[in-house]
Residue, then its C-alpha position, 0 to 999 in steps of 0.5 A: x285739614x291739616x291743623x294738627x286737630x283731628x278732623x272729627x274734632x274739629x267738626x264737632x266742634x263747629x270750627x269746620x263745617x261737614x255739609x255733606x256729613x262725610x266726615x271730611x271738613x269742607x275745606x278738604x274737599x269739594x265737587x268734581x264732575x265727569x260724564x257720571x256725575x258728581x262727587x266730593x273729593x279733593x283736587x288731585x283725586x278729581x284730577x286722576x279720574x280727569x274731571x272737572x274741580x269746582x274748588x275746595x269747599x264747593x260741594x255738589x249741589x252748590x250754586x256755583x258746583x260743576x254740573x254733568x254735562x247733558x246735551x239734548x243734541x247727543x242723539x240726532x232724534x233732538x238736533x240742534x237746529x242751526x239758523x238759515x243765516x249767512x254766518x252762524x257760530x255755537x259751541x260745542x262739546x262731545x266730552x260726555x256724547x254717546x254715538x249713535x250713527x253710523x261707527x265708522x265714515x268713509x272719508x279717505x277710507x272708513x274711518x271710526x267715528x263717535x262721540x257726536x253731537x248733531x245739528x241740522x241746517x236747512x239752506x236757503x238758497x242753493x251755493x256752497x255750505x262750508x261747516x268749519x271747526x277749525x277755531x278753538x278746537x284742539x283734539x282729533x275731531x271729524x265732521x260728516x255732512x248728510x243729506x236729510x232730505x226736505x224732512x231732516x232725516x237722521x242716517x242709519x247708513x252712510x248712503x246719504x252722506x255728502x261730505x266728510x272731513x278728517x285732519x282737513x284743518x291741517x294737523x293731523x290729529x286737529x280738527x276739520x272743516x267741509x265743503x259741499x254744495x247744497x240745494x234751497x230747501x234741503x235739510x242737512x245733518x250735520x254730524x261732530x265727532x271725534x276719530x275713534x270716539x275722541x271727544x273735546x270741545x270747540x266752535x262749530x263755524 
């Protein structure tokens, strides 16, 4: 810790606390989280492996530690239900999101598509559904839109896709936004991804 006391001596001597009995003051270290789990390290380590540092001195564990993000909405199976209302806003985070539907999506022309999360929206009426990620979000997202049928079926193909977005924000590399018409009743499976499995955090609008 930089006393000029070796680290063992000062542990043994009570002046620093070792929690986790690594040997390595508390002061020196603390938790640094990724899509694995949770380590102790110091920052510029935590840094390197492009996780999350909860701090010095804040061990794995603790009431305040970062935590692996675990979503249940990764697999399509346990999409997160989005409220039949007018305007509805969640965020959302693919950082730790495996893939499970269709590895590539024919926006312009098959395009990669992974680390998604899923929601569903059953409409109310039938209009036009707009699915926007625009705000808030800052990496190379991609959206598809399936038609899930009156009973929310996940894809397996891209047989029953509605809508696809790409870039359609404006950047390239950005976000995107769709537009597609929907009909009272049906269940829509809202996909959010990531070009070639890019993967970040956002609003989905």
């Amino acid at each position: 810790n930089r006393n000029g006391i070796p680290d063992d001596c000062d542990i043994a001597a009570q002046s620093s606390a070792d929690r986790n009995a690594d040997g390595v003051p508390d002061e020196c270290e603390g938790a640094c989280c990724d899509c694995f789990g949770c380590d102790e390290m110091d920052a510029a380590q935590c840094f390197f492996r492009h996780a999350t540092f909860a701090g010095y001195g804040v061990l794995c564990g603790d009431k305040n530690a970062c935590v692996p993000a675990v979503f249940g909405h990764d697999d399509c199976s346990q999409a997160r239900v989005i409220p039949s209302a007018p305007q509805f806003t969640t965020f959302f985070d693919t950082r730790c999101a495996s893939t499970d539907g269709p590895a590539a999506v024919p926006c312009t022309s098959d395009q990669p598509f992974g680390a998604d999360v899923w929601y569903t929206y059953r409409a109310p009426c039938s209009g036009l559904l707009r699915v926007d990620t625009c705000e808030g979000t800052f990496y190379d997202g991609m959206l598809a839109v399936y038609d899930g049928g009156f009973a929310c079926n996940c894809p397996t193909n891209n047989l029953g896709l509605s809508a696809c977005g790409d870039d359609t924000c404006g950047p390239g590399g950005g976000p995107a936004f769709v537009d597609l018409p929907v009909a009272q009743g049906r269940c829509y499976t809202i996909r959010v991804g990531g070009w070639d499995a890019a993967s970040g955090q956002g609003t989905l609008a």
